[in-house]
C-alpha positions in Angstrom: 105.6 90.5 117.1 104.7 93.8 115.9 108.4 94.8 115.9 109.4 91.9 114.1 107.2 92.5 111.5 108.1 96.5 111.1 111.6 95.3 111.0 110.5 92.5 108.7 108.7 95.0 106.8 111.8 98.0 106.5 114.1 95.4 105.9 111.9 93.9 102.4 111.5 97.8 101.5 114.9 98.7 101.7 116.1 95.4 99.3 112.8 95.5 97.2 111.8 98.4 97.1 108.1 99.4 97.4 106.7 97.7 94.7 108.6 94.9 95.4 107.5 94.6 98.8 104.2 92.1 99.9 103.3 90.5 102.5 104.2 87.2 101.8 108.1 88.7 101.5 107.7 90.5 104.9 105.9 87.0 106.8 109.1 85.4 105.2 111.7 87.7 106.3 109.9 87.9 110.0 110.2 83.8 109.8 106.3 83.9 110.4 103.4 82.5 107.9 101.6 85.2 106.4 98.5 84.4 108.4 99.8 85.5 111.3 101.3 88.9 109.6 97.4 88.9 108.8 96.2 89.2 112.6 98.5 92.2 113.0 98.4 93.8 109.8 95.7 94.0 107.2 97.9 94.4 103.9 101.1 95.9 102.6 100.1 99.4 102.5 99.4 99.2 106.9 103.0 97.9 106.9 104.4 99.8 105.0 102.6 103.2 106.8 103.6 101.8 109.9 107.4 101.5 109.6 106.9 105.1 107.6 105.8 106.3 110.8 108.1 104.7 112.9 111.0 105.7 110.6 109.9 109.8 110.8 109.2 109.5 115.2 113.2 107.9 114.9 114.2 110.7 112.3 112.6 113.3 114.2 114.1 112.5 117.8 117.9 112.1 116.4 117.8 115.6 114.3 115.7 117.4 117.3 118.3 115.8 119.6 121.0 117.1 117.8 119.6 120.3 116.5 118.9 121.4 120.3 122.6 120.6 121.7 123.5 123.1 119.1 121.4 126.1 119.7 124.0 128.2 121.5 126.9 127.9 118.8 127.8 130.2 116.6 125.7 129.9 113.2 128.6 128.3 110.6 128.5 126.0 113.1 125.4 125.5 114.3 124.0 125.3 110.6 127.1 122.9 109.2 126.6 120.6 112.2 122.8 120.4 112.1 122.7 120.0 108.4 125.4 117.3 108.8 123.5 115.5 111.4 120.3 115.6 108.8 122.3 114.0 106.2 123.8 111.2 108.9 119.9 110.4 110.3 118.7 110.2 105.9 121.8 108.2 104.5 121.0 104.9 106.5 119.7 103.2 103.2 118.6 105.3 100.8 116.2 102.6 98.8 114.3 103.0 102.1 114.5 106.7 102.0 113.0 106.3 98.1 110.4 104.3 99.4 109.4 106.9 102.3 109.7 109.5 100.2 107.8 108.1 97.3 104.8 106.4 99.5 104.6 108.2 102.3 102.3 110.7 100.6 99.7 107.7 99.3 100.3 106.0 102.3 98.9 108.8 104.7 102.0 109.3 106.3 102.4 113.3 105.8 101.3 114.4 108.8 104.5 112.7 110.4 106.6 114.1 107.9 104.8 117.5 108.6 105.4 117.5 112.1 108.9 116.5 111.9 109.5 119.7 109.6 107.3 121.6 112.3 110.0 120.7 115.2 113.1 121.3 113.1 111.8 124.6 112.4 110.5 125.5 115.5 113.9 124.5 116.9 115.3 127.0 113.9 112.7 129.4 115.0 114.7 129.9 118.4 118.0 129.7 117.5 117.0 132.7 115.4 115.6 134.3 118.0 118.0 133.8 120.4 121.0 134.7 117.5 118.5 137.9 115.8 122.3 139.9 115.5 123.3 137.3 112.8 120.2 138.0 110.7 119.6 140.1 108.6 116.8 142.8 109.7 114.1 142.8 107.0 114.4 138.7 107.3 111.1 137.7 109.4 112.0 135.0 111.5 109.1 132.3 110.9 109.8 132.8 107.1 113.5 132.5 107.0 112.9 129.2 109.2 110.3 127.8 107.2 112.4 128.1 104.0 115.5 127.4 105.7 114.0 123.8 106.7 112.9 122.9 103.6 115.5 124.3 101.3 118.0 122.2 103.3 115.6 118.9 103.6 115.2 118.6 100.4 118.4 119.8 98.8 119.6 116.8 101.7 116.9 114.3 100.4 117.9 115.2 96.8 121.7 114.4 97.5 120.8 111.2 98.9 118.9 109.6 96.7 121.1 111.5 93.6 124.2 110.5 94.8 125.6 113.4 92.0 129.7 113.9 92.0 129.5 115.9 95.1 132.1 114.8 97.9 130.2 115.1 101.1 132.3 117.8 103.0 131.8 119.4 99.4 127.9 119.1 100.1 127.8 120.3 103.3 130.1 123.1 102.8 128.1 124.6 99.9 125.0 123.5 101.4 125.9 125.6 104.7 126.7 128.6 102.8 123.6 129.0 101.0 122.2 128.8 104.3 124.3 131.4 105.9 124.0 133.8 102.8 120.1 134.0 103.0 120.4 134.9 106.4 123.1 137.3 106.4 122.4 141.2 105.7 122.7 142.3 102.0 124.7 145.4 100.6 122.0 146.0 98.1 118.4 144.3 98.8 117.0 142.1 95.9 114.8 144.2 95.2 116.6 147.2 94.9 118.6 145.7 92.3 115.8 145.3 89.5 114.7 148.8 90.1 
C-alpha cells in the first residue's frame, strides 16, 4: 500500500506539480479514500518527503552504478559517459525534478541529496586517484572532486529544467570539456596571470 501511494504520490507531483499536489489527488490517483492514505501518511508534505527520498536512493544507485563501471577509462570518456548517465537518471520528468528540487530543501530531504553528492564524489575521488597523471599537480584531489560534482549537477539540473537551445550531444560535449579543462595542467597558472 505504501508503494501505491509513493507512486500515487510521484505520479500527482509530476502532473501538478507541488502546489498542486494534496492528498485527496494522491488517495484518488492510488484508487483509495483519503482515510486510508491517512493511516499511512499524515499529510502532503510526508508524501511528498517520502517519494523525495525514494526518488534520490533510485538516483543515487543508477549514477553510482554507472559511475563505478567507468572508473578505469580514459577521462574524455569516463567524464562524457558519467555526465551523460547523470543527465539520463534527471530527465525522467522534469516537473518532478522541479518539484524535488524546489521542496526537497523545506521538506527535509537534504541529507539524501547530500549523500548522493557524497558518493558521486567519493567515486570521483578515486578515479582521480587512480588517474593522478591526468591532473594537473597543484589540483588537490578532494577539491577538484567536490567542485567537479557540483559544477556538473547543477549545470545538469539547470539544463533540465531550462531546456535552453542546447542540442544534447551539444550539452554534453561542452559540459565534458569544461570538466576536462579544470583538470588538465595549465601553461600559465591563474594566478600568475593577474600578477
Amino acid at each position: 500500500m505504501v508503494e501505491r501511494i509513493l507512486d500515487a504520490g510521484q505520479q500527482v507531483l509530476i502532473t501538478h506539480g507541488y502546489d498542486g499536489a494534496s492528498t485527496n489527488r494522491i488517495a484518488e490517483t492510488a484508487g483509495i479514500s483519503p482515510g486510508s492514505l491517512y493511516q499511512y501518511f499524515p499529510n502532503k508534505d510526508a508524501i511528498a518527503g517520502a517519494v523525495i527520498d525514494r526518488y534520490s536512493d533510485q538516483l543515487a544507485a543508477q549514477v553510482a552504478a554507472n559511475v563505478t563501471e567507468r572508473l578505469t577509462q580514459p577521462a574524455p570518456d569516463y567524464v562524457r559517459e558519467s555526465i551523460a548517465a547523470l543527465l539520463d537518471a534527471l530527465d525522467v520528468h522534469p516537473e518532478f525534478l522541479r518539484a524535488v528540487m524546489e521542496q526537497t530543501p523545506r521538506l527535509g530531504g537534504a541529507g539524501k541529496l547530500l549523500a548522493f553528492e557524497q558518493r558521486i564524489g567519493e567515486l570521483t575521488l578515486a578515479y582521480l586517484t587512480i588517474n593522478n597523471k591526468q591532473v594537473r599537480e597543484d589540483a588537490p584531489l578532494h577539491t577538484a572532486s567536490w567542485m567537479l560534482v557540483r559544477m556538473v549537477e547543477h549545470l545538469c539540473v539547470r539544463y533540465i529544467l531550462d531546456r535552453p537551445p542546447i542540442p544534447r550531444e551539444r550539452f554534453l560535449d561542452e559540459i565534458t570539456l569544461m570538466s576536462l579543462n579544470y583538470l588538465r595542467p595549465w601553461a600559465t597558472p591563474p594566478h600568475d596571470c593577474f600578477a
